[in-house]
C-alpha positions in Angstrom: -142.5 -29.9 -163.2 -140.2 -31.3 -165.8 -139.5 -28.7 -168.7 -138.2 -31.4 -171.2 -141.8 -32.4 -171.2 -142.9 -29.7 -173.1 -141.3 -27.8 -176.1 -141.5 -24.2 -174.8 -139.9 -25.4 -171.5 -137.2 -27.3 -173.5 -136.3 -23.7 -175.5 -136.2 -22.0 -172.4 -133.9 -24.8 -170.4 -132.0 -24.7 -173.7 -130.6 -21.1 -173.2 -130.7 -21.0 -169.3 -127.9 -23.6 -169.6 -126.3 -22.1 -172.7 -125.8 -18.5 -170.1 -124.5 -20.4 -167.2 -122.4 -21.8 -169.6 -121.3 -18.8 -171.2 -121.0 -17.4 -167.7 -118.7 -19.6 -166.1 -116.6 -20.3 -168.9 -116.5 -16.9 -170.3 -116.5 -16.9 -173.7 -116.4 -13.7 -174.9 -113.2 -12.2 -176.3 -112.8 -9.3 -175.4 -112.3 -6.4 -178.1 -113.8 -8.8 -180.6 -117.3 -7.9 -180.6 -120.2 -6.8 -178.4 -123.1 -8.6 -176.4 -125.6 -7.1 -179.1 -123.4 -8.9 -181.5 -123.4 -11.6 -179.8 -127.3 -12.0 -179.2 -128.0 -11.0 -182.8 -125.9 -13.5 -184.0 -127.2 -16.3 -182.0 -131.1 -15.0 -183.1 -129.6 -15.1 -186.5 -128.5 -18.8 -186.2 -131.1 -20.2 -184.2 -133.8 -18.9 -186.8 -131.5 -19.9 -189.8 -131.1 -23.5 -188.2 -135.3 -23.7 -187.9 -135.7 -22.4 -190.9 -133.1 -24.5 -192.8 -133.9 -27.1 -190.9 -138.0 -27.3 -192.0 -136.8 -26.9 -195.7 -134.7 -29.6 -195.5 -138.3 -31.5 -193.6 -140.4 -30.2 -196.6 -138.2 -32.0 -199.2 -136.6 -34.8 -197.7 -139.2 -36.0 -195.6 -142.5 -34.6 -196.6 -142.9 -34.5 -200.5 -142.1 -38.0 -200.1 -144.1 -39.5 -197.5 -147.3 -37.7 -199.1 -146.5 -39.5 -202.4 -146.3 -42.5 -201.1 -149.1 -42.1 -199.3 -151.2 -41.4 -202.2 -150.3 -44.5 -203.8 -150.8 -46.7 -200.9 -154.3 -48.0 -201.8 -155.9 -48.4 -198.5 -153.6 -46.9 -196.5 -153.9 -43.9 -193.8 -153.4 -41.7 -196.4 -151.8 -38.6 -196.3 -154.7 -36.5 -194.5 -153.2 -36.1 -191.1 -150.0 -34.5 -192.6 -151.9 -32.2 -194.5 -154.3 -30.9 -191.8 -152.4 -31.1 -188.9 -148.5 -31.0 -189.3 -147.7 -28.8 -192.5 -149.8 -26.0 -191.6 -148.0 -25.9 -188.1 -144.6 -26.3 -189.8 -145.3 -24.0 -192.5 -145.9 -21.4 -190.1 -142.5 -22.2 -188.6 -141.0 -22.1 -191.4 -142.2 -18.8 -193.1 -141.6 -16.8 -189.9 -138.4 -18.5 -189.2 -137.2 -17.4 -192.1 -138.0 -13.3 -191.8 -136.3 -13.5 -188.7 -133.4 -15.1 -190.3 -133.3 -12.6 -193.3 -134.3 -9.4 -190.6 -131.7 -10.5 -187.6 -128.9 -11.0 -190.5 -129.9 -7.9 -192.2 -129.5 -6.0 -188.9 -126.0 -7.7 -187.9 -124.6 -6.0 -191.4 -126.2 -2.8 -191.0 -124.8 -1.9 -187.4 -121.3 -2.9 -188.5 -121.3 -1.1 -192.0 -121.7 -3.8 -193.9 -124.9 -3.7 -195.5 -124.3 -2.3 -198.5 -120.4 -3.9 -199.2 -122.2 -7.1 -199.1 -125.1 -6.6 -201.5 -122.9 -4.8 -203.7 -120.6 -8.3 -203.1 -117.7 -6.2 -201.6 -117.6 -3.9 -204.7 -117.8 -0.9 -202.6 -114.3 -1.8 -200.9 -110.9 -1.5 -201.7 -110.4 -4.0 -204.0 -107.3 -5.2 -202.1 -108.8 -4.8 -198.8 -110.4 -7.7 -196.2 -113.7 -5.7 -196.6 -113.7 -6.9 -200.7 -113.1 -10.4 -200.0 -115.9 -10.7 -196.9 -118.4 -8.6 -199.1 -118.0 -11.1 -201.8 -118.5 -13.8 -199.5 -121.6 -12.9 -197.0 -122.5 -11.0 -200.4 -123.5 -14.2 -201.9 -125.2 -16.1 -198.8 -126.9 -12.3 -198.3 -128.7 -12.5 -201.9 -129.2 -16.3 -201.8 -131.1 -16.0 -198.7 -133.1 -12.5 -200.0 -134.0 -14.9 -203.4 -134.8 -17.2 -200.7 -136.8 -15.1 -198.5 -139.0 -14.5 -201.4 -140.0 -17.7 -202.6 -141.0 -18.4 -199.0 -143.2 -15.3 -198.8 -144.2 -15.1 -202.4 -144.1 -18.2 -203.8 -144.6 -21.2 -201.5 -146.5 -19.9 -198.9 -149.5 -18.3 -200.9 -149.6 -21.2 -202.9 -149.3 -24.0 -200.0 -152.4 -22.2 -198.9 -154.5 -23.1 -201.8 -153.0 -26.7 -201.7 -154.0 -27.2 -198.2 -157.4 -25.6 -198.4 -156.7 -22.6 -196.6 -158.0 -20.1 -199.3 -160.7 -22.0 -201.8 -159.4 -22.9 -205.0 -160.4 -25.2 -208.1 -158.6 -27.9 -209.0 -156.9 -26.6 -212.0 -155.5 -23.8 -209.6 -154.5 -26.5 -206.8 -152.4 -28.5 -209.9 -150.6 -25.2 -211.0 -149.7 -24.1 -206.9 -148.4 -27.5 -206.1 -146.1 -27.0 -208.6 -145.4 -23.3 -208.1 -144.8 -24.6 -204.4 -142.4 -27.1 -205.1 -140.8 -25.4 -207.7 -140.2 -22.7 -205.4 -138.9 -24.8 -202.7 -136.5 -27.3 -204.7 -134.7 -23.9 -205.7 -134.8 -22.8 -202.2 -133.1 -26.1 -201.3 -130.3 -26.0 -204.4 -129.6 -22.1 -202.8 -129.1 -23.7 -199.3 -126.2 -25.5 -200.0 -123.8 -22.1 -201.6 -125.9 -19.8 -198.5 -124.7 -21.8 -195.9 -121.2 -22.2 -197.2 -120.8 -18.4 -197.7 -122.2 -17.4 -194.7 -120.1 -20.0 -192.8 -116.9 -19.1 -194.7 -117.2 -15.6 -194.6 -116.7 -15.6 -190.6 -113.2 -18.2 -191.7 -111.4 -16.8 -194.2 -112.5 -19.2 -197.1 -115.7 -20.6 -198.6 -115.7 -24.1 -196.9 
């Protein structure tokens, strides 16, 4: 049976060959960290890239193709999305991102961190590499918990009512649309400083 044919068996072909790989090669360096580390990381990021990843889906790709599919008289329509893709994807995307927020959480808390970087590395010497890295995973660490709750709080209870999940008038419908997009264009503007702290804080530098 061929795995590439479906996506489950792609995943699990996807990190078979990422451990021979890490096997062979040996990546580690040693003194520099520790396979729970390691894993937690790579949970971190994998999450983060799916959840990112469906953001980026929702208002690139989505928000778009619906509206033009509302104003294509005589079209398809936008019906199929609706029913059958964004409720998949939202689910994706609303778990991917607790995993994100939980798997990063965790990674700070076993190395000490947790509190220098939501206190944005005022806890630390001033003077000291703990400051600087506070400041930095400080910032992608309270743009993703903003983040995290627009998912849970905002986008998601309200993407329910939109797609017919819970019963709602159409008054209510009008208002969670734009709770929901509202909610998720700020989630997209916080992306873009998240992902450059978190990536800089591992560097040295912001970008």
């Amino acid at each position: 049976m061929n795995p590439l044919k479906s996506a489950w068996g792609t995943i699990i072909s996807g990190l078979v060959l990422a451990t021979i790989i890490a096997a062979i090669t040996d990546l580690s360096i040693p003194g520099e960290g520790s396979l729970s580390n390691s894993i937690t990381i790579w949970l971190h990021v994998a999450a983060g890239v799916t959840w990112i990843g469906l953001l980026y889906y929702f208002n690139f790709v989505q928000v778009q193709a619906l509206a033009e599919a509302a104003g294509d008289e005589g079209g398809p329509g936008g019906g199929g999305i609706t029913k059958y893709v964004a409720p998949r994807a939202l689910l994706w995307f609303r778990w991917a991102a607790l995993v994100t927020w939980l798997s990063g959480a965790f990674y700070l808390m076993v190395n000490s961190d947790l509190i220098n970087a939501f206190t944005l590395g005022a806890n630390a010497s001033a003077t000291s590499s703990g400051a600087m890295y506070g400041m930095t995973i400080g910032i992608g660490t309270w743009a993703g918990s903003v983040m995290l709750f627009n998912v849970w709080i905002l986008i998601w209870p309200n993407q329910k009512k939109v797609l017919g999940i819970v019963e709602a008038t159409a008054d209510q419908i009008a208002g969670a649309k734009t709770v929901a997009l509202m909610a998720s264009r700020t989630n997209t503007m916080l992306s873009i400083p998240m992902l450059m702290s978190m990536v800089g804080a591992h560097h040295g530098y912001f970008i």
